[in-house]
N, C-alpha and C positions, 0 to 999 in steps of 0.2 A: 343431341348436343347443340349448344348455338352457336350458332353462325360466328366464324372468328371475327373481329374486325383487324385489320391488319396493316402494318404501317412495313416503310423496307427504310433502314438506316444505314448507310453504306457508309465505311472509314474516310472516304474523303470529306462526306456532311461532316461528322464528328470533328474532324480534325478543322476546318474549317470552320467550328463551332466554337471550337473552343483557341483557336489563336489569339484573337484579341485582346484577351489576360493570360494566357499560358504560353509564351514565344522561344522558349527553350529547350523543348525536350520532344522530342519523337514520342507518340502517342503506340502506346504495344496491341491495345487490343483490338478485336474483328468484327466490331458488331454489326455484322453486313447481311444478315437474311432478315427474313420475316419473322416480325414480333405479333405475337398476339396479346391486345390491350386486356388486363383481368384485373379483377377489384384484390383486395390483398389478402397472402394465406397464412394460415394459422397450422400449424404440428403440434401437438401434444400426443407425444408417443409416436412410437414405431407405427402403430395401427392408422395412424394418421398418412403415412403417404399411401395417396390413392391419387385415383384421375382428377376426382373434382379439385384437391387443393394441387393440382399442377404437374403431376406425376406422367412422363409421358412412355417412359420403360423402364426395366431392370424388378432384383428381387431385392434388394439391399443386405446383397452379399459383397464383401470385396472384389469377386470377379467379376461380378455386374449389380453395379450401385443403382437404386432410384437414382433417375436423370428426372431433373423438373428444369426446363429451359424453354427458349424464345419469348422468351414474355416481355411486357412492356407494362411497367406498374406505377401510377403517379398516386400518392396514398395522399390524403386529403387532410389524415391524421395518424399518431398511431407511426405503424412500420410496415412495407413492403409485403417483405416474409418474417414470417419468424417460424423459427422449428423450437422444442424443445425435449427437455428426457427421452432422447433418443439414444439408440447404440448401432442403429441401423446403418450402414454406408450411404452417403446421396452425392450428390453431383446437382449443382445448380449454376449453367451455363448458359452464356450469353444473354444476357438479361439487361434491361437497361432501368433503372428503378430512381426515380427522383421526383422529386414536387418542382410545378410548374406555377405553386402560388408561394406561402409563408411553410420557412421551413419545418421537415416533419420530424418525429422524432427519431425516425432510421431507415433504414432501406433493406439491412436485412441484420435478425438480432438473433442470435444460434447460444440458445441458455442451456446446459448440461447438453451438449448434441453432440457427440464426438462421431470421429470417422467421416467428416464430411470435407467437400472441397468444393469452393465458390470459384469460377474462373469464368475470363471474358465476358466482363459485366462494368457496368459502367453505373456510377453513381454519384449524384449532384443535388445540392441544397438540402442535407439533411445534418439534423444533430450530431451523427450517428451512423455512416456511409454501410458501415458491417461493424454488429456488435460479437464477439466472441468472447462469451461469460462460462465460467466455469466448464470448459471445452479441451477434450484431447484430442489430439489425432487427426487435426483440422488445418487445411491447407486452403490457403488464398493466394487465389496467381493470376494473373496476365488480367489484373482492373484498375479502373481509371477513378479517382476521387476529386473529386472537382467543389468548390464553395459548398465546404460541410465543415461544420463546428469540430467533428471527429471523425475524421475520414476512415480511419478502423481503429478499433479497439480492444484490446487486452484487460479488462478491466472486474474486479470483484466486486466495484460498490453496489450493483443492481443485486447482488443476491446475501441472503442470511445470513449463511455456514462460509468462513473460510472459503474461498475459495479454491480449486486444484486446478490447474491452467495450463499444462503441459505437451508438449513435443507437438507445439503449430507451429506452422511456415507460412512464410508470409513473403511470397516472390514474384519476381517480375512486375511489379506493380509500381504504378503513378499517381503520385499527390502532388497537386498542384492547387492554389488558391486557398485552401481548408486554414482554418483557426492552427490544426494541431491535424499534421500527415497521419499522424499512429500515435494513438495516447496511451501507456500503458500504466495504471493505476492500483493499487491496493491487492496486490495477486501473493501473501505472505509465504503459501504452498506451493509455488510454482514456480517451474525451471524446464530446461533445456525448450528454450522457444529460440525460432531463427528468423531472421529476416536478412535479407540476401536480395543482390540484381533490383533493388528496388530505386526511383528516381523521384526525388522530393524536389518539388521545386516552387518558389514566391508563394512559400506555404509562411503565418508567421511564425511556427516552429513546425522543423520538421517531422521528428518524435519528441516528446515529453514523456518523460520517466517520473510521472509526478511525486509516485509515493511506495515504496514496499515494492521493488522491484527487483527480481532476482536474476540471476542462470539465464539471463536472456546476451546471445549472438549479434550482432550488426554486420553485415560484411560483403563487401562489393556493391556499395551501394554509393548513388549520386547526390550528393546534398549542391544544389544550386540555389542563387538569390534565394535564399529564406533570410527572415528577421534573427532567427537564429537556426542552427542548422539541428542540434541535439542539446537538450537540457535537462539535465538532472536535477530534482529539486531535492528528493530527502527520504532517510531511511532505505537507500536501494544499496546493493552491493553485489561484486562478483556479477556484471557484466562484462561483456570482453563485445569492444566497439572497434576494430582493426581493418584497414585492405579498404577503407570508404575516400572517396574523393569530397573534399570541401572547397566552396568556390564561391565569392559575391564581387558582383559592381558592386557594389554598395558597401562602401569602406566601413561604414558604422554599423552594418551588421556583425553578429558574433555568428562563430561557426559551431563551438561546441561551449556549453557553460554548464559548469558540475559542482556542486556541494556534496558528492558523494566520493567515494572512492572506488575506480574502474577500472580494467584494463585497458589502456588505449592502444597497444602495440605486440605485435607476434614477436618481438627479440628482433635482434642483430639480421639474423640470418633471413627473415620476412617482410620487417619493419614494419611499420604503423600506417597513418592513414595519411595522403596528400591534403596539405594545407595550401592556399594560396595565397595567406599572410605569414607563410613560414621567416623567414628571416636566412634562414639556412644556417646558424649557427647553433652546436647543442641541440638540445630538448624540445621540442613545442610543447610552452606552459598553457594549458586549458584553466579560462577564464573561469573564476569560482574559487570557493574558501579553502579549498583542499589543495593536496598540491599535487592535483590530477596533472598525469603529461607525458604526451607522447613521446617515450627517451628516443628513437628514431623514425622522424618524419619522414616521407618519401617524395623522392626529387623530383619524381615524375608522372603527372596525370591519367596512368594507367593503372588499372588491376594488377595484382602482383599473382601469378599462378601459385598458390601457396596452399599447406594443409596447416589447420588448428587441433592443438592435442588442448583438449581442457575436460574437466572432470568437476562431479560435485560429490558432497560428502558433508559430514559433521565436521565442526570446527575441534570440538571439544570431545573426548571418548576417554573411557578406563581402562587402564591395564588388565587383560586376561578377558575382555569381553568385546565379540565381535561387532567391526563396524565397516560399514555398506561402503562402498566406491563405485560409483558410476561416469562412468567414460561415453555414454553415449551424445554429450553436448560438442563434442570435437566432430572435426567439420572437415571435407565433406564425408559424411555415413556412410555413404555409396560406396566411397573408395578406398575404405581405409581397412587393410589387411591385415594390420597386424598391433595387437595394446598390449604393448609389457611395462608391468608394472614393478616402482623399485621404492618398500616402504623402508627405507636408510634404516633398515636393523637389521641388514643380510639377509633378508629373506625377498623374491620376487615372485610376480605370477603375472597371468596372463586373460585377456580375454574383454569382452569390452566391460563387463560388471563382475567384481569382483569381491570380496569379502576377506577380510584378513582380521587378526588376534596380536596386538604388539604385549609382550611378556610383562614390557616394565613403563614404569613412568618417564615421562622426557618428553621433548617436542621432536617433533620427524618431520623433516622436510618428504613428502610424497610425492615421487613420480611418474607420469603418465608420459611415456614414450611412444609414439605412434608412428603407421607406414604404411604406404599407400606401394611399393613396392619400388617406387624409385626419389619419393619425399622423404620425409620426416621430420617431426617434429616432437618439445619436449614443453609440458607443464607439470608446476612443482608448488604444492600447496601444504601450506605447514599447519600439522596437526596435533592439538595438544592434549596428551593423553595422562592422566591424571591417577594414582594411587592414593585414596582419602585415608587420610591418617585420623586418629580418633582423639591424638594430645591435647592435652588443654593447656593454655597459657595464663596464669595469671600476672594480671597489671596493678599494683598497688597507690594507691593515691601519691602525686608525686612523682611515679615514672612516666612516661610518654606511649602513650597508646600506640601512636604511629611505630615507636621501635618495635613490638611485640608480632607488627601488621609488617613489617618490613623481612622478619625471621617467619612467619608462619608459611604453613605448607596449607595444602588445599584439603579442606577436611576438617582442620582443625578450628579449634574455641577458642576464641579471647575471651577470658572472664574478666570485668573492669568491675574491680574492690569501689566501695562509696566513695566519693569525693570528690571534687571538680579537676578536671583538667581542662585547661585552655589551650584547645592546639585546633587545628585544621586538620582531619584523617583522607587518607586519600587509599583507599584498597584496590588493585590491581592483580590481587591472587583470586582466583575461581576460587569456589566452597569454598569461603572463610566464614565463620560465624562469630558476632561481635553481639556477646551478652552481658549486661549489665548485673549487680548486685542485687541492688535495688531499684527502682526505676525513678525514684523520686529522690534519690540522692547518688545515683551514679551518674555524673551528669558531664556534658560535653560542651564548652561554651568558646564559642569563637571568637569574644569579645570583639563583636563588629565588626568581621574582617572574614571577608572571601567564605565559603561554603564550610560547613563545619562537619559534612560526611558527603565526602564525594566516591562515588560506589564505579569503578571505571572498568568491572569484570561480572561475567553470570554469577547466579547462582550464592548469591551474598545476603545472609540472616541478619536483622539486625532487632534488638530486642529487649525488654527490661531498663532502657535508660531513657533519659532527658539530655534531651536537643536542643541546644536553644544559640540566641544570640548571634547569627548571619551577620555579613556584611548587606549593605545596599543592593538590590537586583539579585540577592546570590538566595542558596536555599537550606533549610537545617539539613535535608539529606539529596541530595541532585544524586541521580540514578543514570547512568547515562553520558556519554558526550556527544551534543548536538552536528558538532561536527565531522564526526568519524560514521565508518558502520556500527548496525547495530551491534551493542558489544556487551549490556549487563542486562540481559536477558535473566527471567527466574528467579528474581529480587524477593526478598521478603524484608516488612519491616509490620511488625506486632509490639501490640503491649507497651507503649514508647508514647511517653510525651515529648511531643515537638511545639517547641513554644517560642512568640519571639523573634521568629525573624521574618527575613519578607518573603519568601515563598516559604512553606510546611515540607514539603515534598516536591520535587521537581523533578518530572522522571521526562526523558528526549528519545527518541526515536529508540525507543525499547520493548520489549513485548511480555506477556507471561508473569506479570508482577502481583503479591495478593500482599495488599497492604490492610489490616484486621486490624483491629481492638485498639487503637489509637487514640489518645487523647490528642488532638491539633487543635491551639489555642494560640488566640491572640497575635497571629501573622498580619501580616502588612498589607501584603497581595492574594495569594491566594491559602488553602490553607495545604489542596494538593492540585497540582495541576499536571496533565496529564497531557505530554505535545508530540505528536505523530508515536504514541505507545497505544498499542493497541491489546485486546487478548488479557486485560487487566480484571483480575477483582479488588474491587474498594468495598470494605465489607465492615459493620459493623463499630465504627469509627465516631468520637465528638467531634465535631466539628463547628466549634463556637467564637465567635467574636474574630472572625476572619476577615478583615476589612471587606476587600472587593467580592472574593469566592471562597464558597465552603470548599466547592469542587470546580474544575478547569479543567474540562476535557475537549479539547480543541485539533486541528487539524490533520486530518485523517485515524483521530484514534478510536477507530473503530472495537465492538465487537466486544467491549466493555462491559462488566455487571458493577450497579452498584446499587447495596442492599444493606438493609439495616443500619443506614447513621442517621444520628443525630447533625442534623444541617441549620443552623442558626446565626442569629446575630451578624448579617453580614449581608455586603448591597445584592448579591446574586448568592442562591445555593447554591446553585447549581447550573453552570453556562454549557451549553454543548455548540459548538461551533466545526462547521463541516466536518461532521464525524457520525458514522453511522451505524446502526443495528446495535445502540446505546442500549440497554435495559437497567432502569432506574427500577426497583420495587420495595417495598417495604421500609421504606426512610420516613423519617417524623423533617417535616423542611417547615421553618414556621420562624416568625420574628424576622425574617429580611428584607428587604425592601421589592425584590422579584424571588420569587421561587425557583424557579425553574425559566432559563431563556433559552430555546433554541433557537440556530439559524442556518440555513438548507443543512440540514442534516438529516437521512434518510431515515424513515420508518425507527424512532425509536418507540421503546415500550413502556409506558410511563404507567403502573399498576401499582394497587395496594399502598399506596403511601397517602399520609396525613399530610396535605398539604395546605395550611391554615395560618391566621394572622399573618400574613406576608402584606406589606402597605399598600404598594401598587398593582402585582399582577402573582397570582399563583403558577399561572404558563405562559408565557410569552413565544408565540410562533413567528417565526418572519422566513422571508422565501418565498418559493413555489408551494403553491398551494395543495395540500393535497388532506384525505384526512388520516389522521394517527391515530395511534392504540393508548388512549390517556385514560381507559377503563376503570371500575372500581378504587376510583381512591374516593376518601374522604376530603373535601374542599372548606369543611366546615360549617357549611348549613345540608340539614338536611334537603332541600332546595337544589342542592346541587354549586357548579361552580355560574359566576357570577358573567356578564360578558360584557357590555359595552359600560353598564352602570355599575358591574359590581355590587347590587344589592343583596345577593344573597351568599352564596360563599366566597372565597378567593375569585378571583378573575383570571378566565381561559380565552384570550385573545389571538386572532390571527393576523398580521399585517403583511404587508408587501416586502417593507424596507421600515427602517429605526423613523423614517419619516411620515411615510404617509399613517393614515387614520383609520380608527378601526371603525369595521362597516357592516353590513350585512354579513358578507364571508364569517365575520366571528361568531356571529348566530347561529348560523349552518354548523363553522368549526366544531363551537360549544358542545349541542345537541348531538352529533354525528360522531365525534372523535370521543368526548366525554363519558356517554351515557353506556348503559348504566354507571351511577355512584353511589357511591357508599351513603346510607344514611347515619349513619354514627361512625363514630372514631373509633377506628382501626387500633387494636392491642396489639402493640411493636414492641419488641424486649432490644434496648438500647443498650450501647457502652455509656455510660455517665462519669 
């Protein structure tokens, strides 16, 4: 073995280290023995922990984990550690891992690794302090995050499939100085995550909840001098942020800022989180579009000893068929003795996961009663349980569609006779389906005015008709409200000309949507655009003369297929902006000004499509550079695609920013991301 080389960092160096930007907060961890310097380790598999990557005992059993500790790692690039597809138990202790030059891309990155736990480890200057991707059973405690872009993270976007992200902790731990204390990002499958006893401080946010955020805990935790303390941005719901203290010099700091809808408060009898801009009267209203708020703030800058009854579940379920109840997110786990549960139809039970069968249709308030043997506490979440009726309604030319949508039950048809109706539809019943006669004369026209099918519940058909005539900025069929949680989940809309107005479709922070066989003509702005929905097929669709975009798939709407349309006549087919694991295939994109623009969006799959006569650029990349899967299409010369001159087929360009100049990188791009391509044109069976 070689000679260790060995350094001693004792907590008073640390603390001392880092005062001069971090002057508030007591530093928890111990990094006070001997490290040994080592270059950085790689896990792939269980079989992977051994001596050489760092392993200094244990079997990776739960009653004795790989231990991989004392190390001292400054990675030059790249990450620290990284483990991954592991099920093994580990333990990786006191460790201190940070770049001493230009920041690196993480310090420790744990991808499908469950059962593990990083504790008394200290980590500085990285993108990326501790990545935790598609991980259960994973606990982070007693570490320090100092000047890192992500000081830890929760996050899906690194990987393909959905991610699963469930039942970490995230405790006793310090962010100080970081971009974003704990970032947690794109996790659609994942719940009961805790974060607890943690101290965020002159961090510019302390967590960000950027995107698809579920069943995640906040609680006993310190938000100091940050720029803002917790920020929701969008698509997240059913958090519970309670029992945390918020606190700034800094008057124009914000403590909490939400566009989602959360829990901020344990009830009367716990109350909510200490503010320091409280006012003491009423409510504290949290900054943001929603009308997030803590109904009872607390007076006093201490923890409140308190327990959390919360639970997760379906929103939506059917009469006579069993639906899942999980109690295991109420807090603390350790302590709690006793879960009865009360589904308001006379029937109760017990135990922390339960299953139950409601006989009939109706909404039910559900309760989860919990006890620690001298606490308790109650959460009640209302569940709507559905009986599909198979009636059909018909709407004759002349009555009003909305009445017919105002009496229907879940399950049932609206059948809309030929003719025009001028109304604005607004559906808010689950399983409704709204079919037309004919498509090309049962028609729905808004004459100019506000959205002409706004879909504001799951699970809503729509089909056989013509859509046309939007007001300004609105859309023939808006799927979704931006501003709420996600709520029209399972959307179908087939066989339907949309025509006419400024957006074609407009679907907001919705998931699971397959929009088929579409004629979308002649929109203003896009012809569908697609904004924090992710889980989408767009499949088989015209999409022609769409001024700016055929397609609009933008921020965060990951995880997308779109296949077989016709994309034409319009400045972009196809824009994909931060949104990832996109797969575009078998589309004819031809006649618009750019084809295809991406920008940092990760690893899409650009295959088998005709991508030809486009004026300026067949692919336009920008971002970080990296190369992509632009495989087997056709670009229109046999040649291949075109790159800085465009002389032989469409142009596959890479740049930086919308600014700078394409250079050599497109060359490289071209060859590398491109090749092979198609030498003839690809036989695609279109909607026309």
């Amino acid at each position: 073995m070689k000679k260790n080389i060995c350094i001693v960092i004792s907590l008073l160096f640390l603390s001392l280290m880092l005062l001069p930007i971090c002057t508030s907060e007591k530093i928890e961890i111990q990094i006070n023995s001997t490290l040994e310097k080592r270059a950085p380790i790689t896990i792939n598999g269980n079989e992977d922990f051994t001596e050489d990557n760092g392993v200094v005992s244990g079997e990776g059993t739960s009653e004795n984990p790989y231990v991989i500790s004392n190390l001292e790692i400054h990675p030059r690039i790249g990450t620290g550690i990284t483990i991954k597809n592991t099920t093994s138990h580990y333990i990786i202790d006191n460790c201190n891992i940070s770049s001493k030059g230009k920041m690196v891309q993480s310090g420790i990155f744990l991808i499908n690794a469950s059962n593990g736990k990083v504790t008394n480890s200290y980590f500085s200057n990285c993108k990326f302090g501790v990545g935790v991707i598609s991980t259960k059973n994973t606990v982070v405690e007693k570490c320090y995050f100092k000047n890192c872009e992500m000081g830890l993270t929760l996050n899906g976007c690194p990987t393909r499939d959905k991610p699963t992200t469930i039942n970490n902790t995230v405790r006793n731990c310090t962010f100080c100085d970081n971009s974003n204390g704990i970032y947690l990002c794109c996790l659609p499958n994942s719940y009961n995550n805790l974060i607890e006893y943690c101290n965020f401080f002159e961090n510019t946010r302390g967590i960000l909840f950027d995107h698809l955020i579920h069943y995640i805990l906040v609680t006993k935790c310190n938000f100091t001098d940050n720029g803002i303390g917790i920020r929701l941005k969008s698509s997240s719901s059913n958090n519970y942020i309670t029992g945390n203290i918020f606190s700034n010099k800094n008057k124009s700091a914000i403590n909490a800022w939400t566009f989602c809808n959360e829990f901020w408060d344990n009830g009367e009898k716990y109350g909510g989180n200490y503010w320091d801009d409280y006012n003491g009267t009423g409510p504290y209203e949290i900054v943001g579009t929603t009308d997030g708020v803590d109904n009872y703030p607390l007076e006093n800058q201490e923890f409140v000893d308190q327990i959390i009854s919360f639970f997760y579940s379906t929103k939506i379920g059917f009469a006579n068929q069993e639906i899942k109840f999980d109690g295991s997110l109420s807090y603390p786990q350790k302590s709690i003795v006793n879960y009865t549960w009360d589904f308001d139809d006379g029937e109760k039970a017990y135990g922390k996961n339960v299953k139950h069968i409601f006989e009939n249709e109706g909404e039910y308030f559900v309760t989860l009663n919990i006890s620690d043997g001298s606490k308790y506490d109650v959460f009640s979440s209302l569940i709507d349980v559905n009986n599909l009726s198979d009636k059909t309604i018909i709407v004759n030319d002349g009555e009003k569609i909305q009445d017919a949508i105002d009496i229907a039950k879940p399950g049932e048809t609206i059948l809309i006779k030929n003719g025009r109706y001028q109304e604005n539809i607004v559906i808010d019943t689950p399983f409704i389906n709204l079919i037309g006669e004919n498509k090309e004369q049962a028609i729905i026209d808004a004459n100019g005015s506000g959205n002409v099918v706004s879909i504001n519940a799951p699970y809503i058909t729509i089909s056989k008709l013509t859509i046309e005539y939007s007001g300004d900025e609105c859309a023939g069929a808006k799927i979704g409200r931006y501003e709420y949680i996600v709520d029209a989940v399972g959307c179908k809309i087939n066989d339907t000309y949309i025509q006419n107005n400024y957006y074609g479709i407009l679907a907001q922070a919705t998931n699971n949507l397959e929009l088929t066989d579409n004629q979308i003509l002649f929109n203003a702005d896009a012809g569908i655009y697609l904004d924090k929905t992710h889980s989408c097929v767009v499949k088989n669709n015209n999409l022609t003369n769409n001024e700016w975009y055929g397609i609009e798939n933008m921020w965060g709407s990951n995880w997308n297929l779109i296949e077989g349309n016709l994309i034409t006549k319009g400045n972009y087919g196809i824009d994909l902006y931060h949104s990832n694991y996109v797969t575009i295939k078998g589309n004819e994109i031809t006649e618009n000004l750019h084809g295809i623009k991406i920008y940092d969006s990760i690893y899409p799959e650009i295959n088998y499509n005709n991508i030809f006569k486009n004026k300026r650029s067949g692919i336009e990349t920008l971002g970080a550079f990296t190369i992509n899967n632009y495989k087997n299409n056709w670009y229109g010369s046999r040649l291949g695609p075109g790159s800085v001159l465009g002389i032989f087929g469409d142009s596959v360009t890479y740049k930086e920013d919308d600014l700078s100049r394409v250079g050599l990188k497109s060359i490289v791009f071209r060859y590398a991301s491109c090749y092979p391509w198609e030498k003839q044109k690809i036989t695609i069976s279109l909607t026309q």
